[in-house]
N, CA, C and O atoms as a printed pandas DataFrame, in Angstrom:
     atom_number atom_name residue_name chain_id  residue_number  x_coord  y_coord  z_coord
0              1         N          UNK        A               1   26.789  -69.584    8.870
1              2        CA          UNK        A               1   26.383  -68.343    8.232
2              3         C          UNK        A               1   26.551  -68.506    6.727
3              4         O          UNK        A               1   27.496  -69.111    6.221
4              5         N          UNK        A               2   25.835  -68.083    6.233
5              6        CA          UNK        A               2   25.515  -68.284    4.751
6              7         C          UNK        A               2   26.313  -67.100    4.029
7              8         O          UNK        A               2   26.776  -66.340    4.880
8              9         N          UNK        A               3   26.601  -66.730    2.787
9             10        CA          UNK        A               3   26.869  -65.661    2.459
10            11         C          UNK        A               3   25.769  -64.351    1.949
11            12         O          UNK        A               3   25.857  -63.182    1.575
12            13         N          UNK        A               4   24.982  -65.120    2.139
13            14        CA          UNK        A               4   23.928  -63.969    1.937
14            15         C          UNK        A               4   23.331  -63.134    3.544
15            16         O          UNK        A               4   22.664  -62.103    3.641
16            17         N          UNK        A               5   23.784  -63.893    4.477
17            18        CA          UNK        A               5   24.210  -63.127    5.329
18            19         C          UNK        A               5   24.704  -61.822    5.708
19            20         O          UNK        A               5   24.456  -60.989    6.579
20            21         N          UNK        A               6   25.579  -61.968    4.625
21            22        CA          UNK        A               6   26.592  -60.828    5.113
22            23         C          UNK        A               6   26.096  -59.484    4.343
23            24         O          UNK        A               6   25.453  -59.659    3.308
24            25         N          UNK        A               7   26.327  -58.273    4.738
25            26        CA          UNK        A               7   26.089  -56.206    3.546
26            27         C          UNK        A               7   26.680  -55.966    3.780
27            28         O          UNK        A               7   27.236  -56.373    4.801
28            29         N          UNK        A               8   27.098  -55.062    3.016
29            30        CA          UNK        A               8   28.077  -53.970    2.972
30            31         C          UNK        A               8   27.741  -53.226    4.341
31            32         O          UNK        A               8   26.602  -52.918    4.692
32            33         N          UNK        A               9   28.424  -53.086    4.761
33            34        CA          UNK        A               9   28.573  -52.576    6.073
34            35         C          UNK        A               9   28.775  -52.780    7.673
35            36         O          UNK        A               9   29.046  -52.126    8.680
36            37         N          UNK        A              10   28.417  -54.329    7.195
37            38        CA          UNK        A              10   28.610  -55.515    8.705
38            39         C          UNK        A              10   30.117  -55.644    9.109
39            40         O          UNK        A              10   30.946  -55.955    8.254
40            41         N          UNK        A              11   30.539  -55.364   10.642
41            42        CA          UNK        A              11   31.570  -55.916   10.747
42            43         C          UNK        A              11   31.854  -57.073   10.644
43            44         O          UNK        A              11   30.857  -57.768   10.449
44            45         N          UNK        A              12   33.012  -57.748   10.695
45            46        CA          UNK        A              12   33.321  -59.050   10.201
46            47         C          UNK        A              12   34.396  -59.139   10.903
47            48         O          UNK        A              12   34.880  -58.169   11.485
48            49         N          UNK        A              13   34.996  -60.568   10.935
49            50        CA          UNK        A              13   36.431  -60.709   12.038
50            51         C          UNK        A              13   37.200  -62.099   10.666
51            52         O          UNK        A              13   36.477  -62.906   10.084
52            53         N          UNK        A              14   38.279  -62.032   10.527
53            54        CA          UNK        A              14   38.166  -63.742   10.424
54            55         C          UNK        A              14   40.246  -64.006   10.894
55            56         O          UNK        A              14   40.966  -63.121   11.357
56            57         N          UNK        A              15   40.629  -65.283   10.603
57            58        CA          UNK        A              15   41.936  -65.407   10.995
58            59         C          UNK        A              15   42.962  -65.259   10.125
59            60         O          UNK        A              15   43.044  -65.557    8.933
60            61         N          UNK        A              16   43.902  -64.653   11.032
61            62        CA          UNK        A              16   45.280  -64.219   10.143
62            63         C          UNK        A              16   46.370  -65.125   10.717
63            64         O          UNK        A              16   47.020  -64.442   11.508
64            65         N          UNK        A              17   46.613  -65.761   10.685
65            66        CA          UNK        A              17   47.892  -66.513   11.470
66            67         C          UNK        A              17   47.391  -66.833   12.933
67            68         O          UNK        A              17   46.527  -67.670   13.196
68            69         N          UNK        A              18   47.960  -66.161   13.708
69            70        CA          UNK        A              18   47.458  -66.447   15.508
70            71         C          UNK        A              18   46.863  -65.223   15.885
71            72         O          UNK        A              18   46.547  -64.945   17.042
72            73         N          UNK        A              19   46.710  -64.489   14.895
73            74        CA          UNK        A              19   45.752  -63.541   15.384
74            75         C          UNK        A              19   44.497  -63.506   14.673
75            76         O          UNK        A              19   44.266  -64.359   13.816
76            77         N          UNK        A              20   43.540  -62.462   14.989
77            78        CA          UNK        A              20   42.222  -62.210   14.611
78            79         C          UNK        A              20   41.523  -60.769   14.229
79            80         O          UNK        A              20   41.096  -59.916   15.008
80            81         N          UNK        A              21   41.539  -60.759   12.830
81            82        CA          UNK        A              21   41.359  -59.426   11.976
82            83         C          UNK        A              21   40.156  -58.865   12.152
83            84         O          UNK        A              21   39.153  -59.542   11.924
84            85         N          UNK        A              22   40.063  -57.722   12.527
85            86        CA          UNK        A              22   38.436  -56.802   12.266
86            87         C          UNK        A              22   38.321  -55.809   11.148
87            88         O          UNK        A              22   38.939  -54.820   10.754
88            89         N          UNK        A              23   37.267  -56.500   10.812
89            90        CA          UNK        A              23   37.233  -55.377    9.267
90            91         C          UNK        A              23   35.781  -54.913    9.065
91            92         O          UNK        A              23   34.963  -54.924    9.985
92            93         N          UNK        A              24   35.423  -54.390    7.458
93            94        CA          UNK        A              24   34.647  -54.269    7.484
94            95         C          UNK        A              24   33.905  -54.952    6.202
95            96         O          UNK        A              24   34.521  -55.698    5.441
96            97         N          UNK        A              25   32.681  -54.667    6.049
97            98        CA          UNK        A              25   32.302  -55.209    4.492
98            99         C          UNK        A              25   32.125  -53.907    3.760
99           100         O          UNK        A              25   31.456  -52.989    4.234
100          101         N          UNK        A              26   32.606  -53.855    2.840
101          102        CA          UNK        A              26   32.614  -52.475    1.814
102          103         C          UNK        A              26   31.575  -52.719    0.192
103          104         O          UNK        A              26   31.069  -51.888   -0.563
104          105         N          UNK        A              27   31.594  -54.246    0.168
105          106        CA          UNK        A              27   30.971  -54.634   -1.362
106          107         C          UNK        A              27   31.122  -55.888   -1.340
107          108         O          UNK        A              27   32.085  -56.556   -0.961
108          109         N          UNK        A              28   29.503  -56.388   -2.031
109          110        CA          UNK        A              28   29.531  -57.469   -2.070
110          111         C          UNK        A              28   29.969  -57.873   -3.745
111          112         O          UNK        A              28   29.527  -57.106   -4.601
112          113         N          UNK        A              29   30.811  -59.039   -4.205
113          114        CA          UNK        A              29   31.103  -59.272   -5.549
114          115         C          UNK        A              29   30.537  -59.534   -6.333
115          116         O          UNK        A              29   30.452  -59.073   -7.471
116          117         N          UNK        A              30   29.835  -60.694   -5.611
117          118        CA          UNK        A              30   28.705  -61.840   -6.173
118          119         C          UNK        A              30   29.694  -63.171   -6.179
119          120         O          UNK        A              30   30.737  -63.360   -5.553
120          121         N          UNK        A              31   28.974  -64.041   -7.133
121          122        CA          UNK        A              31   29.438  -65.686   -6.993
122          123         C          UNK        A              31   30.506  -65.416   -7.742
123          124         O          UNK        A              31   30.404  -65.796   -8.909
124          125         N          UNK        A              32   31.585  -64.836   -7.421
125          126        CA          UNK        A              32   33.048  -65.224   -8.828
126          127         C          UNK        A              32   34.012  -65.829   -7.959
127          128         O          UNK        A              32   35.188  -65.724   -8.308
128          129         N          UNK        A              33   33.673  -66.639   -6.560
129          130        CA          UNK        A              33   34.861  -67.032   -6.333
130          131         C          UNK        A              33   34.501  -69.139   -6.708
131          132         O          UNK        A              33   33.521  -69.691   -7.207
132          133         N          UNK        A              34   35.795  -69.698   -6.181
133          134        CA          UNK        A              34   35.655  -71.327   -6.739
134          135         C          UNK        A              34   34.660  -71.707   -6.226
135          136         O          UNK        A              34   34.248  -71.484   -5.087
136          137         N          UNK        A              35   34.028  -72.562   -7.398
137          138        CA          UNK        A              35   32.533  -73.435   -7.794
138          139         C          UNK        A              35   31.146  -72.422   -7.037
139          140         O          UNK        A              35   30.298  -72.838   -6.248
140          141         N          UNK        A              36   31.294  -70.981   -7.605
141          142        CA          UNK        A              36   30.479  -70.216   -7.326
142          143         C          UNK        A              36   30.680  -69.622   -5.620
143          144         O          UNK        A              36   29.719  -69.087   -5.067
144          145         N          UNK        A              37   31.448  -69.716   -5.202
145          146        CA          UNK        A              37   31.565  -68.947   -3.524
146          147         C          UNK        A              37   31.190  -67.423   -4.267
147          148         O          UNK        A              37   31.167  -66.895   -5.379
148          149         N          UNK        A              38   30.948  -67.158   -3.001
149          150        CA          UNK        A              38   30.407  -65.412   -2.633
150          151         C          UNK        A              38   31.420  -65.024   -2.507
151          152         O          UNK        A              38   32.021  -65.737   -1.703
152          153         N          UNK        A              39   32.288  -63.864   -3.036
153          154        CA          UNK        A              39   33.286  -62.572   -2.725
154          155         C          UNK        A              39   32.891  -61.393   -2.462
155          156         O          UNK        A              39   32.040  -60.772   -3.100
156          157         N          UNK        A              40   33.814  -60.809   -0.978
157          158        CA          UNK        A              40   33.075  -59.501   -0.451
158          159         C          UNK        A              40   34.367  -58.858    0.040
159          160         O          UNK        A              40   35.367  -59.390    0.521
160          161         N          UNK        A              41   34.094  -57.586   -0.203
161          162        CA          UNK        A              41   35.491  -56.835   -0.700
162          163         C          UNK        A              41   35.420  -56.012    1.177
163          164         O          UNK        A              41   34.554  -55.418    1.819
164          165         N          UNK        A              42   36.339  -56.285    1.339
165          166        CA          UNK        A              42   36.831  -56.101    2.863
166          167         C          UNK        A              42   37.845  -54.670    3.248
167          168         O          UNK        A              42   38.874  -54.393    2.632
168          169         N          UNK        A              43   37.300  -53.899    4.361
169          170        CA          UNK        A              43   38.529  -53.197    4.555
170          171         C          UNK        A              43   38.757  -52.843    6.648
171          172         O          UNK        A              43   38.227  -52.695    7.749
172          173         N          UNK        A              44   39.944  -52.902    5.858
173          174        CA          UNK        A              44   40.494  -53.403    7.485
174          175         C          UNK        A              44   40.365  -51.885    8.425
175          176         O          UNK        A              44   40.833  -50.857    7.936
176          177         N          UNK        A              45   39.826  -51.868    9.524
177          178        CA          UNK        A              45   40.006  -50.509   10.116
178          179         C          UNK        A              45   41.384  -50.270   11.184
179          180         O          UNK        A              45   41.516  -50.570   12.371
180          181         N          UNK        A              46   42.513  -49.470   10.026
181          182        CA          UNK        A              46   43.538  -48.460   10.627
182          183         C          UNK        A              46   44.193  -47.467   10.421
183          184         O          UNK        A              46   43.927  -46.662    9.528
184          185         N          UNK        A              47   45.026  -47.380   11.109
185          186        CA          UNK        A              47   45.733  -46.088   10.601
186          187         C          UNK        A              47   45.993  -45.709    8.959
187          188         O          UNK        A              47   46.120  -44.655    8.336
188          189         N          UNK        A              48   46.000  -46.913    8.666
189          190        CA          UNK        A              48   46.619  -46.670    7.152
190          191         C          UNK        A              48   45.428  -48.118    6.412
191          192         O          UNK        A              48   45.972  -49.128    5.964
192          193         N          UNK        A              49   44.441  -48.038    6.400
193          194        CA          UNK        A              49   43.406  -48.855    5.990
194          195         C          UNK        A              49   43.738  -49.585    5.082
195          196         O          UNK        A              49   44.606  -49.052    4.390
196          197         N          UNK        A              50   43.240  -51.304    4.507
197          198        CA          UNK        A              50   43.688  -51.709    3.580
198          199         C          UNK        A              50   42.741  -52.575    2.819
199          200         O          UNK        A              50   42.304  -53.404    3.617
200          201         N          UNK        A              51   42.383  -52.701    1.993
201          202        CA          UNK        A              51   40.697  -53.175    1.537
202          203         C          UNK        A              51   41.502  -54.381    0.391
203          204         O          UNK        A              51   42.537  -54.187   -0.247
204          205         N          UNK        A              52   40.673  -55.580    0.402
205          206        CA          UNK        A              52   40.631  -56.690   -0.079
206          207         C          UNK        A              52   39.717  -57.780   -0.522
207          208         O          UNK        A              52   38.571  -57.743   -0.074
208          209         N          UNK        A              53   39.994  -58.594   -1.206
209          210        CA          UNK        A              53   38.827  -59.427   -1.212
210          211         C          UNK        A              53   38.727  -60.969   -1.021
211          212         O          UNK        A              53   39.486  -61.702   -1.656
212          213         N          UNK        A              54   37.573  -61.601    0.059
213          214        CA          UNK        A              54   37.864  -62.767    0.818
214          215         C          UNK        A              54   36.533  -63.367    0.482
215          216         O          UNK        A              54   35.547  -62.657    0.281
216          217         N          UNK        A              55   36.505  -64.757    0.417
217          218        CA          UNK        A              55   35.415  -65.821    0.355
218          219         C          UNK        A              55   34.873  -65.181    1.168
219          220         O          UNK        A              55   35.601  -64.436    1.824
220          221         N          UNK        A              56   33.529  -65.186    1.451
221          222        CA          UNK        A              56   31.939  -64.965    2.778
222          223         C          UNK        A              56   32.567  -66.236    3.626
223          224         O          UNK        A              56   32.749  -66.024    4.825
224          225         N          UNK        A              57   32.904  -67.501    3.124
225          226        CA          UNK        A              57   33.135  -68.744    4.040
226          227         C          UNK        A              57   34.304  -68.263    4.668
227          228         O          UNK        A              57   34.281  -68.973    5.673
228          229         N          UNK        A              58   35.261  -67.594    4.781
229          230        CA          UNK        A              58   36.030  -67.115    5.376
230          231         C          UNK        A              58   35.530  -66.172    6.243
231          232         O          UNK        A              58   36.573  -65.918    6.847
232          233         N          UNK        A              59   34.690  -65.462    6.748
233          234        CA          UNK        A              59   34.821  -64.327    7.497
234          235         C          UNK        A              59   33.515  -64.861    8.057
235          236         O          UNK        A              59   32.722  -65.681    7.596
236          237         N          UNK        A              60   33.521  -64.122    9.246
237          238        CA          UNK        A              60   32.303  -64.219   10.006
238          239         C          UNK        A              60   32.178  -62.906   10.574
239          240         O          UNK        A              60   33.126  -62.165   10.831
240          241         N          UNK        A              61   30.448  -62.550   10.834
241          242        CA          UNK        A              61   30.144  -61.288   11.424
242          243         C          UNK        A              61   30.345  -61.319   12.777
243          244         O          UNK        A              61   29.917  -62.216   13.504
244          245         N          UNK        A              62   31.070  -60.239   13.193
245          246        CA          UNK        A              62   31.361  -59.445   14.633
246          247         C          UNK        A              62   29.660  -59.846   15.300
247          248         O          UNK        A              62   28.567  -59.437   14.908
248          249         N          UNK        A              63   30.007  -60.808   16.450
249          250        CA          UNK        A              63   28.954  -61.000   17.716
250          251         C          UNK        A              63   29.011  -59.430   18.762
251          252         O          UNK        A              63   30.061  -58.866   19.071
252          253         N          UNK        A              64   27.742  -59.010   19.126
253          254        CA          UNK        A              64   28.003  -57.757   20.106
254          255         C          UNK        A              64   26.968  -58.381   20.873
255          256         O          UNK        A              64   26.112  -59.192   20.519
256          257         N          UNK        A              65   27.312  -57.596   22.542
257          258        CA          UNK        A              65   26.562  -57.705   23.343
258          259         C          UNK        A              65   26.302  -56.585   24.473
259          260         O          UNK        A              65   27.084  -55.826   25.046
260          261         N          UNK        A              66   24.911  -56.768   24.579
261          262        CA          UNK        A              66   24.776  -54.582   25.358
262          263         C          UNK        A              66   24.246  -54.976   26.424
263          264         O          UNK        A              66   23.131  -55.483   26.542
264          265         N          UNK        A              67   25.209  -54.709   27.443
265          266        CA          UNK        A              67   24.843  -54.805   28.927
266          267         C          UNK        A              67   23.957  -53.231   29.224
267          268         O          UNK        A              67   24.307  -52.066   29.034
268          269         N          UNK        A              68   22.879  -53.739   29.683
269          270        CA          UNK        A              68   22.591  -52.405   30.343
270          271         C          UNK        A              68   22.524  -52.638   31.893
271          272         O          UNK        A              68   22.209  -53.668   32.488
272          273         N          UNK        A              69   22.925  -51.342   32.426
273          274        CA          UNK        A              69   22.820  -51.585   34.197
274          275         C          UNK        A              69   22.108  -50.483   34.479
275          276         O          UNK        A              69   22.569  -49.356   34.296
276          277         N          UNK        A              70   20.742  -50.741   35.019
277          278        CA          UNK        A              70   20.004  -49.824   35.595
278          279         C          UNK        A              70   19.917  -49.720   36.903
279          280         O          UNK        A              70   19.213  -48.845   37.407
């Protein structure tokens, strides 16, 4: 996934230690991270929300899948 991939508004997942973060995309930065990476300003969905900012090569968009049963 590229970083142009990613809008403001896509969920996103990426890793925290042994676990696995869901957030969201809130803003994209542009190229200010090292040798031009993409920065996209992140916020985590909880009780007490917390917004940040992570390389695009770090995060990847939330896969969904819609069962329908007719």
């Amino acid at each position: 996934m590229t970083a142009h991939d990613l809008r403001p508004g896509d969920l996103v997942t990426f890793p925290f230690g042994a676990m696995t973060i869901h957030a969201r995309v809130i803003e994209d930065r542009g190229h200010l991270g090292i040798k031009g990476g993409q920065i996209e300003v992140i916020e985590q969905d909880a009780d007490e929300p917390w917004r940040f900012e992570m390389g695009a090569a770090e995060i990847r968009r939330q896969q969904y899948c819609v069962i329908s049963i007719c």
